[in-house]
N, C-alpha and C positions, 0 to 999 in steps of 0.2 A: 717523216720529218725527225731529224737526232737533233734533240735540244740537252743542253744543258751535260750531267753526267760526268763534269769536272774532277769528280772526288772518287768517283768511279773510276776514271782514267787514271788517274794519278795512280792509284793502287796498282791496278795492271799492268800499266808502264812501269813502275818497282819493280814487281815481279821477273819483267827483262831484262834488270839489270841486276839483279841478284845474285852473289854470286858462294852464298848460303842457306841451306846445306853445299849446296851447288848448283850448277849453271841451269838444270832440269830441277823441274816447279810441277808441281800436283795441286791445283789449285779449284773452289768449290766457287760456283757460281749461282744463287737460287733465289725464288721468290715465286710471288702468284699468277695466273698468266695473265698475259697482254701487259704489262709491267717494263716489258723494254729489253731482255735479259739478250734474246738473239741478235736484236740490233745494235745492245753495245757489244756485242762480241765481236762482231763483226767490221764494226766502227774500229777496234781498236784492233783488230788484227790487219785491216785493210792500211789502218794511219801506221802500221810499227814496221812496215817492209819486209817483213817477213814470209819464209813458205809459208801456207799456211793448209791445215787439212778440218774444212769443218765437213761433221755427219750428226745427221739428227735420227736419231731413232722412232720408230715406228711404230703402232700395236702391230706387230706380224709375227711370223716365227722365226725364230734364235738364230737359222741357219740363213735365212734370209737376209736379216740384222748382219750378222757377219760378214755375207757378201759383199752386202753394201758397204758396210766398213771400209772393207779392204779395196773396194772397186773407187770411193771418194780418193783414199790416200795414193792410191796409183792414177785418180783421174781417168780410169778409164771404163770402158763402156762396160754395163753390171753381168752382159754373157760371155765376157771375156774373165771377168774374176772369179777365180777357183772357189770351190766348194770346201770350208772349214770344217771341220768335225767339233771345233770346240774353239773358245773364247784361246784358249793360250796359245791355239796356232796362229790366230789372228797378228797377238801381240809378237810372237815370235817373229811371225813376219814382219810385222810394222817396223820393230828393232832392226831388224837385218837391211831393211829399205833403208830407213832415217840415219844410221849409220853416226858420224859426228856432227850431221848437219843442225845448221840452229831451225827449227823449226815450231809452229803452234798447232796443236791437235785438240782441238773443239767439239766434244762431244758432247752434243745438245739433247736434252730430253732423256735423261739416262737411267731415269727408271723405267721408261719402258724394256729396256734389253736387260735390267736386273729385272721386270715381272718374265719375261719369255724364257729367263736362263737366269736362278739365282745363283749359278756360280759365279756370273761374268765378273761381278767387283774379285773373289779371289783369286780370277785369274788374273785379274789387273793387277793388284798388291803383287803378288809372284813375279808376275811381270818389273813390276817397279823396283822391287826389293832386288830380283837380278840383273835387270838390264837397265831400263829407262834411267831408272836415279844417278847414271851413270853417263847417260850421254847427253844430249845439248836439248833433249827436248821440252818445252813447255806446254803440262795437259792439262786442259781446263772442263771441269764437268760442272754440268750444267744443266738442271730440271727446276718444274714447276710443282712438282708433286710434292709441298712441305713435309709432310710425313717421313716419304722414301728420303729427299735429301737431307732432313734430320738426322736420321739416321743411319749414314754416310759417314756421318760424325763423329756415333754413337760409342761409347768401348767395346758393342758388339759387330762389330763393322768389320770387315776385313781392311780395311782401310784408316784401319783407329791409328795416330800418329805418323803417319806417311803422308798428311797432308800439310800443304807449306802455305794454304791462304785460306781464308772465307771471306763470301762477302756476302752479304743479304740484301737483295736490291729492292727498296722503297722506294713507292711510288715518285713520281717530280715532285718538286718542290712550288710551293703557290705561283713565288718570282716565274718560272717556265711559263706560265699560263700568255704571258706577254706574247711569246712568240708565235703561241698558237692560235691569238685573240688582237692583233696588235692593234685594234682600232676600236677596240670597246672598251668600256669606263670598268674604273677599278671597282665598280659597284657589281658590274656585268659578269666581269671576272671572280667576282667574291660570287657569286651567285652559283657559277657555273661550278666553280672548285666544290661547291657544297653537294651539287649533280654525280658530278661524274671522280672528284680527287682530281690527284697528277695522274691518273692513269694515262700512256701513253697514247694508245692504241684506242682507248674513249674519244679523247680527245682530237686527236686524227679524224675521228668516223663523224665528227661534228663538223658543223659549216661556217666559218667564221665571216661571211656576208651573207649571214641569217642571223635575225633575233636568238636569244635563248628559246623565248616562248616558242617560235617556229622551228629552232631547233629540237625542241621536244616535240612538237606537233608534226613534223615531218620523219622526224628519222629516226629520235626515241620510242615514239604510236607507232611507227610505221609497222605492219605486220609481218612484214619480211626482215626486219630488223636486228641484228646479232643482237641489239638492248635486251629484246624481250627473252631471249632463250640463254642469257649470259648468266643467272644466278647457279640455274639447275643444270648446265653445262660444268661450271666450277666444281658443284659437288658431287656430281654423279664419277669426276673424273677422282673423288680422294675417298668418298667413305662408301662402305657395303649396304646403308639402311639411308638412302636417300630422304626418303620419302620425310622421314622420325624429322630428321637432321631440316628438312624446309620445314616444315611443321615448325620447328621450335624458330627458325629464324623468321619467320613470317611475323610470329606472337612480339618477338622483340620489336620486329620493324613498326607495327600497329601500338607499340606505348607497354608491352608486357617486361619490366625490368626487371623484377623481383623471383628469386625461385619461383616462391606458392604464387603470383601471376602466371609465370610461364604454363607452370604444372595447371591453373585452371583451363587456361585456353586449349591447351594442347592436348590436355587429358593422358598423357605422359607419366607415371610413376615416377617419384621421386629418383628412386634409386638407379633406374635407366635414363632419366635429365642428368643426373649429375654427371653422367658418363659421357651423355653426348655433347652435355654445356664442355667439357675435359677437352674432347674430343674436335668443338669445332673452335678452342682459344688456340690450341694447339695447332688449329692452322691457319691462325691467326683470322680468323672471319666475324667473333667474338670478344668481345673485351668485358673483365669486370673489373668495375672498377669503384673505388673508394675514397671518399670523402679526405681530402688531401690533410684535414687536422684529424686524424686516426695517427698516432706515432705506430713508428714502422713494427718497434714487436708485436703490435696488437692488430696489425692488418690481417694477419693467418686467421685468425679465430673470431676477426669482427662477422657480423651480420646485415652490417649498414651496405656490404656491396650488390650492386647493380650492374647488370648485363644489358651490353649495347654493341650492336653492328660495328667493327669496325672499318669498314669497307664504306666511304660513302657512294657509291652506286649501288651497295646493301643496298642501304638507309632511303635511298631516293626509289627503290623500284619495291621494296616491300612493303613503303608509307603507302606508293600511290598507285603501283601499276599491279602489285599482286593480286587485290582483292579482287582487282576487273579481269583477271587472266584470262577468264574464258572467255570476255568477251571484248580483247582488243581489237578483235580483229575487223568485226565487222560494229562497235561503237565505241569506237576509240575518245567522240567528245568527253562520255560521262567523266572519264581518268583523266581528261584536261582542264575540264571545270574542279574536277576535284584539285587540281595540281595549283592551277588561277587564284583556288581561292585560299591554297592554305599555303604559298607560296613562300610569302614571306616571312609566314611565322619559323618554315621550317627553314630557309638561310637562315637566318637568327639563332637558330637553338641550337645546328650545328655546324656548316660550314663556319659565320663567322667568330660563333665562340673558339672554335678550334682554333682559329688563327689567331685571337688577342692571344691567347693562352701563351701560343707558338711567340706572337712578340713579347710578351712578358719573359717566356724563356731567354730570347734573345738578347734582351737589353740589357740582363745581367753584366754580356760581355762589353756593353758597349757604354758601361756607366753610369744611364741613362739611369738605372735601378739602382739605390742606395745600398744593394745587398745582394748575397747571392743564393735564388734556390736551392733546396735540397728538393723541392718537391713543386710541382706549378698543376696544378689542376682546377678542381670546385668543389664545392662546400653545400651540406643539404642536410636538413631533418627533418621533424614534424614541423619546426616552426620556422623556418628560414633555409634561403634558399640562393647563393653566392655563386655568380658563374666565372669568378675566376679569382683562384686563391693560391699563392705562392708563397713558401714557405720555408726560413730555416731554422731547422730546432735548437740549432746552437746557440745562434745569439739572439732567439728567441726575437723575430722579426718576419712580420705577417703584412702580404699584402691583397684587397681586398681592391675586386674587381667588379664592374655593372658590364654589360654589352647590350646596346637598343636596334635595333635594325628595324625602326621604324620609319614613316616618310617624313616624321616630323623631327626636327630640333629637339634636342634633351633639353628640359628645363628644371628648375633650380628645384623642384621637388624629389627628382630620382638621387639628384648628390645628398641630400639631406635624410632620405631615409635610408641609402647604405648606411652612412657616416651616424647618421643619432640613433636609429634603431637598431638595423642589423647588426652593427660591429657589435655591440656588445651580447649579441644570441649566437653569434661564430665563436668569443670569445669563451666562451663558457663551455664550451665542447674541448678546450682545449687544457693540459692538466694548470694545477693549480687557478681553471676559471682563467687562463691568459694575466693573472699577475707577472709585470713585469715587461710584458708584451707592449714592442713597437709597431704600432700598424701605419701602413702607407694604403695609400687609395688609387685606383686607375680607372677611370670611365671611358668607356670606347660608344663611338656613335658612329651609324649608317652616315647621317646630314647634320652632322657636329651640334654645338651645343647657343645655348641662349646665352646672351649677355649676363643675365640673371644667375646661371648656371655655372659659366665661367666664375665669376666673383664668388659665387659660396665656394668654387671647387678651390682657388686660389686661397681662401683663408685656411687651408688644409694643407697647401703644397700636394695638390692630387695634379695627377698626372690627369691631360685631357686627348683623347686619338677620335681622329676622324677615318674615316672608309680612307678616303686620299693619302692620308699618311701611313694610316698601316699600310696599305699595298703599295707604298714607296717603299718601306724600312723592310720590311720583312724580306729575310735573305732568300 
């Protein structure tokens, strides 16, 4: 199913009509797999009318990789196309075929053909610098290996400044979930985002006339399940020490945030965590992150940051399915009682914190917010603990966030002790002790809030969201 990807297209579609440097386009396309990256390429080369030549590369050898190459852009059968000796006779050819025609040339997965042949990008630059940049063609590369396409980028790249776009494609957006789920509650939906993300291809593999609960009990447990072999497929495909690298994400998924955490679990030396912590933010699976009233020059050298999955299909399979790895197969209950019972605390703490956060971002533009962040996160010490804090240092205006995803109505006690206690223990972490400082309040609820609740939040002008409203507003 292709949903959504509007802003995505819109890029791409510029790119066809570009007609600087000139009419031919060297264009990066990347992210993590199952992300969506082949089917909008294909979406949008299919919708532009264009010839079009996609080839996905392989783990096999160099000269193989080239036939096929050459055998996609001539469409024809792979014992009929010649045998290359090398990346620049390919291009050479491809030029001499493509001639002035407007054409798209899609090459998907392209570090595999720079592992089997690391000349292949400087024959490409050569290629581009003499021929392509010159005639009508639009190339678009395209892998999942963030590392390799980083460094694509890199100024050690053969290809450093001969590229005319990026894009980094992130997961859907919460709104998509509608299309995938069109008959279940925004509750059901909040639930699920917190499972699996926008991933596209998660979402697909799910059954949208199935519960959640059955949806995990069937096809998440199931032991035949791409779920279960999805974490350690991602990383066996980017780093050389597998093994270190699940090790350390396991510790995080199980509540280990902190370095000296990590390093107790894992038994990991400081000095090889740091590397590997470097190592897996870098491909984005990782995130550290910091107490959003830390002003930004002191964020380098703070100590207050905490490491967290950023992947929530991480988050969902190392909370609850990793511990029981060895034994899904044949007791998959124990990992569903454990899932039953600790269910809703975990929607709560991450899927739908993530998402007020996300509408706080939002409503800046929409008014709704009397101000506009510099910064939207949360807020944590020894003594207090803020799950959604936005903030601008300029005019010195702070807003201060609760999220309940409980089955009950918020009542008039959780507004009263953000508002009389904690604001002023957020305040104090911030310089001059938040003299000066305007704060605004927002409380978000699963099953909205009590009459009681409503009235104290009103003598505040706080802001009140329901499960229904966020997952209306949020873009």
């Amino acid at each position: 199913m292709f949903v959504d990807r509007l802003q995505e297209l819109d890029f791409l579609n510029r790119v066809l009509t570009r007609r600087r440097p000139g009419p031919a386009q060297l264009v990066l396309l990347y992210g993590r797999r199952r992300v969506g990256k082949t089917d909008l390429l294909r979406h949008w080369a299919n919708q532009s009318g264009l010839a079009t030549t996609f080839w996905t590369a392989e783990k096999e050898p160099a000269a193989l990789q080239r036939r096929k190459c050459y055998a996609a852009l001539m469409k024809m059968p792979l014992n009929r196309a010649p045998i290359f000796e090398s990346w620049a006779e390919v291009w050479e050819a491809a030029a001499d075929v493509l001639g002035d025609q407007r054409h798209i040339l899609i090459l998907d997965e392209i570090p595999y053909a720079i592992e089997s042949d690391p000349g292949a990008l400087s024959a490409l630059q050569h290629a581009w610098d003499h021929r392509f940049q010159y005639m009508q063609t639009v190339i678009a590369l395209c892998g999942s290996q963030i590392r390799v396409m980083e460094g694509i980028q890199g100024g050690q790249s053969p290809l450093f400044g001969r590229l005319t776009g990026r894009w980094y494609l992130q997961p859907l957006p919460f709104s998509a979930l509608n299309e995938f789920f069109p008959t279940w509650s925004v509750e059901e939906r909040i639930a699920v985002y917190a499972v699996v993300g926008g991933i596209p291809a998660y979402l697909d593999w799910l059954d949208p006339e199935l519960s959640l609960v059955e949806n995990i009990r069937q096809i998440i447990l199931d032991p035949g399940s791409m779920f279960g072999a999805e974490p350690a497929f991602l990383l066996y495909d980017e780093v050389r020490e597998p093994q270190s690298h699940l090790a350390i994400l396991k510790a995080i998924g199980e509540g280990a945030h902190t370095l000296d955490a990590i390093k107790q679990t894992t038994l990991i030396n400081k000095a090889h965590l740091s590397s590997y912590l470097m190592r897996l933010q870098d491909l984005k699976m990782v995130e550290r992150r910091l107490p959003a009233t830390i002003p930004q020059a002191e964020q380098r050298t703070s100590r207050k940051g905490r490491y967290h999955l950023s992947d929530a299909y991480f988050r969902f399979y190392f909370r609850f399915l990793a511990p029981y790895h060895d034994r899904l197969a044949f007791a998959p209950q124990e990992a569903l009682q454990r899932i039953q019972a600790n269910m809703r605390a975990f929607v709560g703490q991450t899927g739908f914190e993530e998402l007020c956060r996300q509408w706080v971002a939002e409503q800046s533009e929409t008014g709704v917010l009397r101000f506009t962040p510099t910064v939207v996160g949360s807020h944590w010490n020894r003594n207090v603990q803020v799950d959604v804090v936005a903030i601008n240092w300029q005019t010195h205006t702070i807003l201060l966030g609760e999220c309940k995803w409980g089955a009950d109505e918020v009542d008039r006690q959780v507004v009263r002790e953000l508002i009389e206690q904690k604001t002023a223990k957020v305040l104090a972490d911030l310089p001059n002790a938040g003299q000066g400082w305007t704060v605004q309040y927002a409380f978000f609820a699963r099953r909205g809030f009590t009459a009681e609740a409503q009235h104290e939040a009103l003598r505040y002008s706080a802001m009140l969201v329901n499960a229904t409203q966020l997952g209306a507003e949020l873009r």
